[in-house]
C-alpha positions in Angstrom: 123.4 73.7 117.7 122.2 71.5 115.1 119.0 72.6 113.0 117.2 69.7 115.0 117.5 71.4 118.2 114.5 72.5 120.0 116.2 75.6 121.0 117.7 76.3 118.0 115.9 80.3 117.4 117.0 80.2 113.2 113.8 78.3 112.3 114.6 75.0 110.8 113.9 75.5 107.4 114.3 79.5 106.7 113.2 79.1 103.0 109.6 77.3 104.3 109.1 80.4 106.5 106.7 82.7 106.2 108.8 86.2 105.4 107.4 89.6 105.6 109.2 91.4 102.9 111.9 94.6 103.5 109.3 97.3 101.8 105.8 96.2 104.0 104.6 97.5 106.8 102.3 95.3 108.7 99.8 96.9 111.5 98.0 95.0 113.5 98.0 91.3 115.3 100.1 88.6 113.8 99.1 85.3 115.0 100.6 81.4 113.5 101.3 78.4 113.9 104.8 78.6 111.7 108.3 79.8 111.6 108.0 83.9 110.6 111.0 86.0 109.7 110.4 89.9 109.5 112.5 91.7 107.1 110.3 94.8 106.9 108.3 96.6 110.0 105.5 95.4 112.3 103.4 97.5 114.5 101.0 96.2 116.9 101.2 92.1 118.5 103.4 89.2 117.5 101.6 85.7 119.1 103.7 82.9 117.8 104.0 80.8 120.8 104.8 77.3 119.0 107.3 79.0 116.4 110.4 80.5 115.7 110.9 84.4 115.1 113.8 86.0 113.3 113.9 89.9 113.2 116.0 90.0 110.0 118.8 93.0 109.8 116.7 95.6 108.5 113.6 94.5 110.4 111.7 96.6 112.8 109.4 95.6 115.2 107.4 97.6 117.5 105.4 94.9 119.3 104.1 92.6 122.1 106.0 89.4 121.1 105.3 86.0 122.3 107.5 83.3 120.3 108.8 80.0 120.9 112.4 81.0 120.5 113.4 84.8 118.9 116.5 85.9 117.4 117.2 89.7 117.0 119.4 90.9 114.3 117.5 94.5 113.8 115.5 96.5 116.3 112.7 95.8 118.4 110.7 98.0 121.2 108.3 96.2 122.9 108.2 93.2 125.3 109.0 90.1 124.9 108.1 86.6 126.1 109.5 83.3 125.2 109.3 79.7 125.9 113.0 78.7 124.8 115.6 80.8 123.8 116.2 84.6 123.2 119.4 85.8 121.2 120.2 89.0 120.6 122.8 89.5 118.1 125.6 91.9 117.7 123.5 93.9 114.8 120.1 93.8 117.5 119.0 96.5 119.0 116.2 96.2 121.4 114.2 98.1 123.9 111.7 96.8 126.4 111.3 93.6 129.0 112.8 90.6 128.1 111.5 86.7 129.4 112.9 83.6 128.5 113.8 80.0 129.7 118.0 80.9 127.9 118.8 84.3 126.6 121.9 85.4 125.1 123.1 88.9 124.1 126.1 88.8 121.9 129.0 91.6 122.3 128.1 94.7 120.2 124.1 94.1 120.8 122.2 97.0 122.0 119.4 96.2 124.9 117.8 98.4 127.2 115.3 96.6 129.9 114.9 94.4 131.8 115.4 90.7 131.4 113.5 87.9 133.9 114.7 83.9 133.3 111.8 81.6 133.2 111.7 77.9 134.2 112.5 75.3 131.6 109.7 73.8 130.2 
């Protein structure tokens, strides 16, 4: 998929997005209009619903997350819900209920839940 793609979950331009860095620890409600990639751990809500979310290798997330498209390359417990496209990759790891229009769990991922395909948009 090309970077243009709509369904692409690695936001377009990585270095533009906001980053939460490897050694904080956010708690609380995280709420945007941009592209967010979580290298560190969040605790509480992610409501992104017009952006891209990237759980980085060493991310953890333990969350509500609503995102445009999500790809999972650490761990995550919590729900999620997403318009486009969910990827899970061989390093993710999550737990919890899983909703999106395309999702895709790569060989080696871990993922315990349940997962419900929405309509496309």
């Amino acid at each position: 998929m090309s970077s243009s793609d709509k369904r692409d979950p690695h936001p377009a331009h990585p270095e533009k997005a906001a980053r939460l860095g490897p050694t904080l620890l956010f708690d609380g409600e995280i709420k945007g209009k941009e592209d967010l990639v979580v290298e560190g751990q969040v605790l509480g809500k992610i409501n992104l619903p017009a952006s891209d979310l990237l759980i980085a290798d060493q991310g953890r997330v333990e969350a509500e997350i609503c995102a445009r498209n999500i790809t999972i390359r650490g761990e995550v417990i919590g729900n999620i819900e997403a318009a486009g496209l969910v990827v899970i990759e061989r390093t993710g790891r999550m737990k919890g209920n899983l909703s999106a229009s395309v999702i895709s769990v790569e060989d080696g991922a871990q993922f315990k839940g349940t997962i419900k395909i929405l309509d496309k948009a």
